[in-house]
Backbone as a printed PyTorch tensor [residue, N CA C, xyz], in Angstrom:
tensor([[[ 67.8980,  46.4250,  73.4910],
         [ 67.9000,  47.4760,  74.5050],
         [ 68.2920,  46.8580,  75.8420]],

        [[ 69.3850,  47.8440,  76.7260],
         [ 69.6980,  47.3960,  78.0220],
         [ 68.4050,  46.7900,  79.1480]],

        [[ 67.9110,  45.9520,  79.4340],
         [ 67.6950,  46.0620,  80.6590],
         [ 67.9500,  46.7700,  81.6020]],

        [[ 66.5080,  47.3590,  82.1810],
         [ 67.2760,  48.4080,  83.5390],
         [ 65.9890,  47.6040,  84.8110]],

        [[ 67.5340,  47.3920,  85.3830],
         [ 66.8050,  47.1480,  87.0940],
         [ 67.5520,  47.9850,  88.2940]],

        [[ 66.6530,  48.2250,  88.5430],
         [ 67.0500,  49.2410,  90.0130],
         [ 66.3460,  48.0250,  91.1200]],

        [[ 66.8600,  48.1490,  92.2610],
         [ 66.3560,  47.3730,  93.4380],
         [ 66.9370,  48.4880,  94.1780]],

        [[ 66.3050,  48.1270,  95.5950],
         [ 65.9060,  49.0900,  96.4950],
         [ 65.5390,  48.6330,  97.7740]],

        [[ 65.7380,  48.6760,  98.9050],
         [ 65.7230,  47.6000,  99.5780],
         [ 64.3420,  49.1830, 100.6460]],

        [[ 63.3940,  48.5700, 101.3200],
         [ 61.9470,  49.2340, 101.9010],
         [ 61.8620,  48.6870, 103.2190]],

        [[ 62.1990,  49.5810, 103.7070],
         [ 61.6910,  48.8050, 105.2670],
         [ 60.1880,  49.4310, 105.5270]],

        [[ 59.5730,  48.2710, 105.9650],
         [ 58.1220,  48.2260, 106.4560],
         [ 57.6040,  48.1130, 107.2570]],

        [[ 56.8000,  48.6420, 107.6990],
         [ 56.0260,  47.9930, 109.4570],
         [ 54.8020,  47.2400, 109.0160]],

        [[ 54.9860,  45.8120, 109.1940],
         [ 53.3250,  45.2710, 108.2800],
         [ 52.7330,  44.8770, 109.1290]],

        [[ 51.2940,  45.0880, 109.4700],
         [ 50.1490,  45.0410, 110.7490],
         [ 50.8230,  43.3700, 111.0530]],

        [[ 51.0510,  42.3880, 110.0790],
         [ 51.1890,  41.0070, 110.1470],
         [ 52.3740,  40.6220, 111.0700]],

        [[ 53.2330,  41.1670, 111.3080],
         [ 54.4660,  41.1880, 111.8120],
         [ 54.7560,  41.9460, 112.6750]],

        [[ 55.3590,  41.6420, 113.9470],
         [ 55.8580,  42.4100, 114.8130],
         [ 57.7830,  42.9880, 114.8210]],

        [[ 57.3440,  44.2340, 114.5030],
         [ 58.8950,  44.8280, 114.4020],
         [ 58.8160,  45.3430, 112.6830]],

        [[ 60.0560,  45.8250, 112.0850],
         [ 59.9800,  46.0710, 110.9260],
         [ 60.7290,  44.7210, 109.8300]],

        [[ 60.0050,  44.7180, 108.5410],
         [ 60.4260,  43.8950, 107.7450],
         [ 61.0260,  44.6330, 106.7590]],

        [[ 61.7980,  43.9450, 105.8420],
         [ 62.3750,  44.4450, 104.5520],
         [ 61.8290,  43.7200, 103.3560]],

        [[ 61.1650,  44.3070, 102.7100],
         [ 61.3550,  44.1130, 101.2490],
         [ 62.0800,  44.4690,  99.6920]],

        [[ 62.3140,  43.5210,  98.9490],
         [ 63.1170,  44.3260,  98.1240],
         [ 62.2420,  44.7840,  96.6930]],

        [[ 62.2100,  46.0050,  96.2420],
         [ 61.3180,  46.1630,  94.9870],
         [ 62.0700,  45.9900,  93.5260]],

        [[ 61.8880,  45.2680,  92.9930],
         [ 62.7930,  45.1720,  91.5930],
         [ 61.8040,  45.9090,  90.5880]],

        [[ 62.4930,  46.3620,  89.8230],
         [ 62.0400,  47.1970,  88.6740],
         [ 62.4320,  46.8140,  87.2080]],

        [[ 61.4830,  46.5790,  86.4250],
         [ 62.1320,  45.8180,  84.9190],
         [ 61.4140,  46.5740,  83.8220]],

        [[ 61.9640,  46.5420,  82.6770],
         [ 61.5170,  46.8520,  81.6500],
         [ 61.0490,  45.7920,  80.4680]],

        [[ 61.3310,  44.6600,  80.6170],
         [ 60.4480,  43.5620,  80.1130],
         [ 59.5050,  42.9620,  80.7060]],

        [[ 58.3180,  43.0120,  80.1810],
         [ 57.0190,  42.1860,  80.7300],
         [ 57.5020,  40.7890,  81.4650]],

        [[ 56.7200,  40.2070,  82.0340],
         [ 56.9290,  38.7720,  82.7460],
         [ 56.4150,  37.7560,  81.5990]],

        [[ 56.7170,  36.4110,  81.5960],
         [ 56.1640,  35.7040,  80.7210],
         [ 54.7680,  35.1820,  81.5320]],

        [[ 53.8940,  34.8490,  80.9180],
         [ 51.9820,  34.5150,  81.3050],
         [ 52.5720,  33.8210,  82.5950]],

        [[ 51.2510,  33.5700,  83.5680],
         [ 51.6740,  32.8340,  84.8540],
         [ 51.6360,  31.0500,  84.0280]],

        [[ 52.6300,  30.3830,  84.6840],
         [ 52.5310,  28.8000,  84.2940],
         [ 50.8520,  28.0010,  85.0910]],

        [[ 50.2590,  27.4880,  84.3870],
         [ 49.4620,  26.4580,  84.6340],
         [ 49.9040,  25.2540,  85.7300]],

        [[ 49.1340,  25.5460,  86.9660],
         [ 49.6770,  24.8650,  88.3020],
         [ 48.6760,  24.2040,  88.8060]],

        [[ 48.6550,  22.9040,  88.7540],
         [ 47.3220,  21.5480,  89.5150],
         [ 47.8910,  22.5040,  90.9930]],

        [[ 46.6070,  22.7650,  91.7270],
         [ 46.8020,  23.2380,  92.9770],
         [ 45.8220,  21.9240,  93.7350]],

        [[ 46.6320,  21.7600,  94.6010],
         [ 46.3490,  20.5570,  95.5250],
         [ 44.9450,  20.9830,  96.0180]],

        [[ 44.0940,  19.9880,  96.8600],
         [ 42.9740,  19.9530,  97.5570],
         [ 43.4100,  20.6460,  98.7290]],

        [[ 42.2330,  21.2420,  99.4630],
         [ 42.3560,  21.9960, 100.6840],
         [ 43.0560,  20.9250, 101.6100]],

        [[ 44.2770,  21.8060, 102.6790],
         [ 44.7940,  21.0910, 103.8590],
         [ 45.4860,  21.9890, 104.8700]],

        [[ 44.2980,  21.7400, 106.4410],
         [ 44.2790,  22.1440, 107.1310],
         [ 44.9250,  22.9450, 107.8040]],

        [[ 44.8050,  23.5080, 108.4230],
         [ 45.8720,  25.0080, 108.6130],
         [ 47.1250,  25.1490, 108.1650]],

        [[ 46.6620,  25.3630, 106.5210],
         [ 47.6170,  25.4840, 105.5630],
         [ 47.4440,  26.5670, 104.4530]],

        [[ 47.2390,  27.3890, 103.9360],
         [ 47.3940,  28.3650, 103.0880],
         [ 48.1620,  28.2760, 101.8350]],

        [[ 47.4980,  27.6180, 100.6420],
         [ 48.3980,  27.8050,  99.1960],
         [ 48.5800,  29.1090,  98.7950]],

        [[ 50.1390,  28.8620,  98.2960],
         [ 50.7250,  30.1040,  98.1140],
         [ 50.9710,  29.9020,  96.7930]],

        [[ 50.0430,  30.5810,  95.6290],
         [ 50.8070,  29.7310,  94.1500],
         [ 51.7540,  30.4860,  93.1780]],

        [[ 52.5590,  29.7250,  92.4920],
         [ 53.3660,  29.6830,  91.6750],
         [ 53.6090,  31.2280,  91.1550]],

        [[ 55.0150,  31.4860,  91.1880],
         [ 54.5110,  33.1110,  90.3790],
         [ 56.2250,  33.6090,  90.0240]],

        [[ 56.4180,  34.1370,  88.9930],
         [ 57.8110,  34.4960,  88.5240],
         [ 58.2960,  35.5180,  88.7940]],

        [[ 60.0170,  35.5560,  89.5030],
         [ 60.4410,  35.8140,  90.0480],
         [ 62.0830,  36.7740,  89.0270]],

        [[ 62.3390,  37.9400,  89.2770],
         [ 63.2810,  38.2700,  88.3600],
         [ 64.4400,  38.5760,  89.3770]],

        [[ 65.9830,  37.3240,  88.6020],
         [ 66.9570,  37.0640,  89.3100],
         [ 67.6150,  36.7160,  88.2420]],

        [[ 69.0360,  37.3190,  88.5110],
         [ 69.9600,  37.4330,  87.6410],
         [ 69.3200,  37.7180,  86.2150]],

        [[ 69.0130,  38.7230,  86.2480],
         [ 68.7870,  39.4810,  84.6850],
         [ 68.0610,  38.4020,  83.6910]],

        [[ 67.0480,  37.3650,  84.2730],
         [ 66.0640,  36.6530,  83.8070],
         [ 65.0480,  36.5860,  84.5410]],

        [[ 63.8350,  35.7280,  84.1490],
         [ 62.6160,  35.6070,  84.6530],
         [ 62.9420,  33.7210,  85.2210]],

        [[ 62.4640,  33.7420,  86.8730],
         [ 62.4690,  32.0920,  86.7550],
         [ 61.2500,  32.3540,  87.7870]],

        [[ 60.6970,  31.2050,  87.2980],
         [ 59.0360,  30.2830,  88.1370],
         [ 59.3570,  30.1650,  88.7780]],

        [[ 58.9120,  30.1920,  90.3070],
         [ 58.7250,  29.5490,  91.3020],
         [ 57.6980,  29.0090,  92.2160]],

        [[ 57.7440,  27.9540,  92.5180],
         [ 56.6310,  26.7200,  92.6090],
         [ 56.1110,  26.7000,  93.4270]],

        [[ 54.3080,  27.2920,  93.3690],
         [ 53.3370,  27.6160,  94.7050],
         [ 54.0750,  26.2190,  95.8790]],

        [[ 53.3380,  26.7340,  97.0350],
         [ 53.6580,  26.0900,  98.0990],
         [ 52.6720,  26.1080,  99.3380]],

        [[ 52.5900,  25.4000, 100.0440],
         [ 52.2700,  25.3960, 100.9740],
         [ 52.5420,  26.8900, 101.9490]],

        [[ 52.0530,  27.3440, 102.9830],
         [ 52.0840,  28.0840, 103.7740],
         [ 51.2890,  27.8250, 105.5940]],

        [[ 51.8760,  27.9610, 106.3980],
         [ 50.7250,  27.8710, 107.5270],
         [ 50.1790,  29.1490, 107.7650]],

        [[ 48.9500,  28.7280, 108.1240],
         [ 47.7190,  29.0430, 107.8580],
         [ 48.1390,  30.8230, 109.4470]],

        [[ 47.8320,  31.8750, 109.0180],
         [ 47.7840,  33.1710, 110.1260],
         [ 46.7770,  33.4480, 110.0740]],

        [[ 46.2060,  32.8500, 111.4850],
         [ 44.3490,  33.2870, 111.8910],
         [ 44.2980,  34.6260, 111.7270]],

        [[ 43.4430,  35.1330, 111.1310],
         [ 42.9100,  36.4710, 111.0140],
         [ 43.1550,  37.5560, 110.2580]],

        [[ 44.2250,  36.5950, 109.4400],
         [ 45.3050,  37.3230, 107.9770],
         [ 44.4070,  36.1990, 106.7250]],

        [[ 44.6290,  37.1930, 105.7320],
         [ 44.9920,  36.6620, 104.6610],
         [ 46.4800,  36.8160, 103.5940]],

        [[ 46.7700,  36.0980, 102.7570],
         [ 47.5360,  35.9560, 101.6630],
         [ 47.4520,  36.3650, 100.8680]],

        [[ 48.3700,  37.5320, 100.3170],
         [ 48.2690,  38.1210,  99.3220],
         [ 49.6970,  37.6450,  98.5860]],

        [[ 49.4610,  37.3780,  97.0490],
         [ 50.3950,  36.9040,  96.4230],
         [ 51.4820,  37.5580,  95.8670]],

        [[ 52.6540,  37.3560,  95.5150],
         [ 53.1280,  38.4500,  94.5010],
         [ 52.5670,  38.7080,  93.3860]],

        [[ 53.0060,  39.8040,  92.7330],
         [ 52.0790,  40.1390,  91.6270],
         [ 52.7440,  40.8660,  91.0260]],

        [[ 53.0220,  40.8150,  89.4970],
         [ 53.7520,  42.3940,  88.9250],
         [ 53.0360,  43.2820,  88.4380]],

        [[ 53.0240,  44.2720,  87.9960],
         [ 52.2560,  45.4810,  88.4770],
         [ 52.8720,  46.0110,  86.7800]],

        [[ 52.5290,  46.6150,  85.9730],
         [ 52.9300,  47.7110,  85.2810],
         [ 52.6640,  49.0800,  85.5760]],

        [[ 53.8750,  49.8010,  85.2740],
         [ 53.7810,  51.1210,  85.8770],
         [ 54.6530,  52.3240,  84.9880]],

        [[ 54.0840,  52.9300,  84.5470],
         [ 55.1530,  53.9310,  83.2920],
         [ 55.8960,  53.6400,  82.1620]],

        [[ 55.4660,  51.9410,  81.9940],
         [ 55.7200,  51.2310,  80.9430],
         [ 57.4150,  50.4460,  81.3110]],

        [[ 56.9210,  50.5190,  82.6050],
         [ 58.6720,  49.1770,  83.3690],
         [ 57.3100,  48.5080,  84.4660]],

        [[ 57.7350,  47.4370,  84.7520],
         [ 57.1430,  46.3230,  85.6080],
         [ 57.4710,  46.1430,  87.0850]],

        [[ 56.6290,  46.3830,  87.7820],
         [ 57.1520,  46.4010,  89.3400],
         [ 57.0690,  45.1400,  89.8710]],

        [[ 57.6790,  44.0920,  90.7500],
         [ 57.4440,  43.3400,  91.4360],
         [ 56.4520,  43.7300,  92.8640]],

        [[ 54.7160,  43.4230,  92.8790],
         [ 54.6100,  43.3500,  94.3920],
         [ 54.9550,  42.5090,  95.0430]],

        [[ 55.7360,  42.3650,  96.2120],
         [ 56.1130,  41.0650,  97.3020],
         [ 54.6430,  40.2680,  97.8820]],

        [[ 54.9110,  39.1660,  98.0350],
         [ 53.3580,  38.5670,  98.7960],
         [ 53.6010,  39.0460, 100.1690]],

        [[ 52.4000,  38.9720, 100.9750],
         [ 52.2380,  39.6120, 102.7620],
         [ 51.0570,  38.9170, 102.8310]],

        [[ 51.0820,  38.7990, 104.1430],
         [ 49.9570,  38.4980, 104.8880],
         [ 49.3830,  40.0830, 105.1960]],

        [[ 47.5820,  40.4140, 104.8510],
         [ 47.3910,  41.0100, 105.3570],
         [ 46.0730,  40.6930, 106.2310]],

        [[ 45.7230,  41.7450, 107.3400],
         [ 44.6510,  41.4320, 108.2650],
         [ 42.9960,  40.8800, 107.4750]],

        [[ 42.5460,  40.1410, 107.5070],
         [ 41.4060,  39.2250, 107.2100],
         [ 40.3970,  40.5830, 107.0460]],

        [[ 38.9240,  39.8990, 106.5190],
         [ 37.7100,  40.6120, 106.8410],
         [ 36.9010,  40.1440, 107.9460]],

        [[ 37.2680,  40.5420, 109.2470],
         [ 36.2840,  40.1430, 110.3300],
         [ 34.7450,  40.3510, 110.6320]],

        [[ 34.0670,  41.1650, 109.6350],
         [ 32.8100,  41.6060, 109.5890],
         [ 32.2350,  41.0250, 108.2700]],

        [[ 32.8620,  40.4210, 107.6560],
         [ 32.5460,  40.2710, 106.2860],
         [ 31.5430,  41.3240, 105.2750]],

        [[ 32.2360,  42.7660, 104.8890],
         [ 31.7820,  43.6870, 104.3710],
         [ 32.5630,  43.8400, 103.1510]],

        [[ 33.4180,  43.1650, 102.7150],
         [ 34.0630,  43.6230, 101.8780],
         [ 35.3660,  43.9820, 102.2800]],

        [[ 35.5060,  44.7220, 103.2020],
         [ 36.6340,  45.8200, 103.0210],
         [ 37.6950,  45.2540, 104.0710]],

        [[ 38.9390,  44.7870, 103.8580],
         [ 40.1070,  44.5340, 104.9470],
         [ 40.2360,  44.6920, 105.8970]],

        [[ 40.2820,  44.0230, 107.2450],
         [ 40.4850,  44.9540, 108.3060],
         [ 41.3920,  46.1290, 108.6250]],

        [[ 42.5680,  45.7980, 107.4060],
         [ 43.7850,  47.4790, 107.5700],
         [ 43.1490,  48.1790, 107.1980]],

        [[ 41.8280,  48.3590, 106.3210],
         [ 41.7430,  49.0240, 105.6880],
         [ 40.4430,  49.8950, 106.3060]],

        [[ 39.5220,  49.2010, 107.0420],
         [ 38.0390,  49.2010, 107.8040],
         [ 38.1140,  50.0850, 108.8750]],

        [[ 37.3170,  51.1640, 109.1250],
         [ 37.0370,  52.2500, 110.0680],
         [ 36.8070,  51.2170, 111.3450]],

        [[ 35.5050,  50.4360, 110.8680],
         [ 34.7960,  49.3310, 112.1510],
         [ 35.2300,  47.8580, 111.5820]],

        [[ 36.1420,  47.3280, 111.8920],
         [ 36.6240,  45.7470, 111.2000],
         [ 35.7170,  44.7170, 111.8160]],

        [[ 35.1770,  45.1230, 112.9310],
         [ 34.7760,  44.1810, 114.1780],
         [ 33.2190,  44.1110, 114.4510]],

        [[ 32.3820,  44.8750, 113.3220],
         [ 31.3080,  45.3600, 113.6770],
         [ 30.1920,  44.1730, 112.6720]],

        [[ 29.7560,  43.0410, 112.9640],
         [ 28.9550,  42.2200, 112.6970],
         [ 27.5240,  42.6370, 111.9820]],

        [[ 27.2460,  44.1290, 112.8050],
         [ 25.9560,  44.1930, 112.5440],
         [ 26.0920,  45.7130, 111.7250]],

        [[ 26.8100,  45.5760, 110.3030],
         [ 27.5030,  46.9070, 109.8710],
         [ 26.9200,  45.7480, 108.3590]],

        [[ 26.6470,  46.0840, 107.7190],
         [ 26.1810,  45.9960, 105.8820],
         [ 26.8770,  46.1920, 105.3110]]])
């Protein structure tokens, strides 16, 4: 059966970034192969591991090899990730998104009160 990929190019406004970004969404109908087994280095200082995760280019699947990142006070790292969806596979893109400043659980994009210490 054909492979079907559609790409699509998304412009975004991400709290992390000032101005708009582009992402591109690829769409597949074959699963990804398992994530590869990656020795992730020891913690180093305002640095952010970004790990390993497969990437679909030219009508195959190729690894690509966690990395280093510097470290965005008050963000976190979110990885790529593929997603199944209607039985085809979405690529999510990695982003930085805003941290938990209250430590409640919930994101600061996402938090009514992000800032509120004395909130449960």
């Amino acid at each position: 059966m054909k492979k079907l990929i559609i790409a699509a190019l998304l412009a975004g406004s991400f709290g992390a970034l000032h101005g708009t970004a582009q992402a591109q969404t690829i769409i597949v109908r074959e699963a990804p192969p398992p994530p590869r087994d990656e020795v992730v280095p020891g913690p180093r200082h305002g640095y952010v591991w970004a790990p390993g995760h497969w990437e679909y280019r030219h009508h195959r699947y190729v690894w690509v090899r966690g990395s280093w990142m510097r470290e965005r006070h008050g963000y976190r790292y979110n990885a790529p990730a593929w997603e199944q969806r209607d039985g085809q596979w979405m690529m999510r893109p990695g982003r930085w998104a805003h941290g938990d400043a209250d430590h409640d659980g919930v994101p600061n994009d996402m938090d009514r009160r992000p800032h509120d210490p004395t909130r449960n």
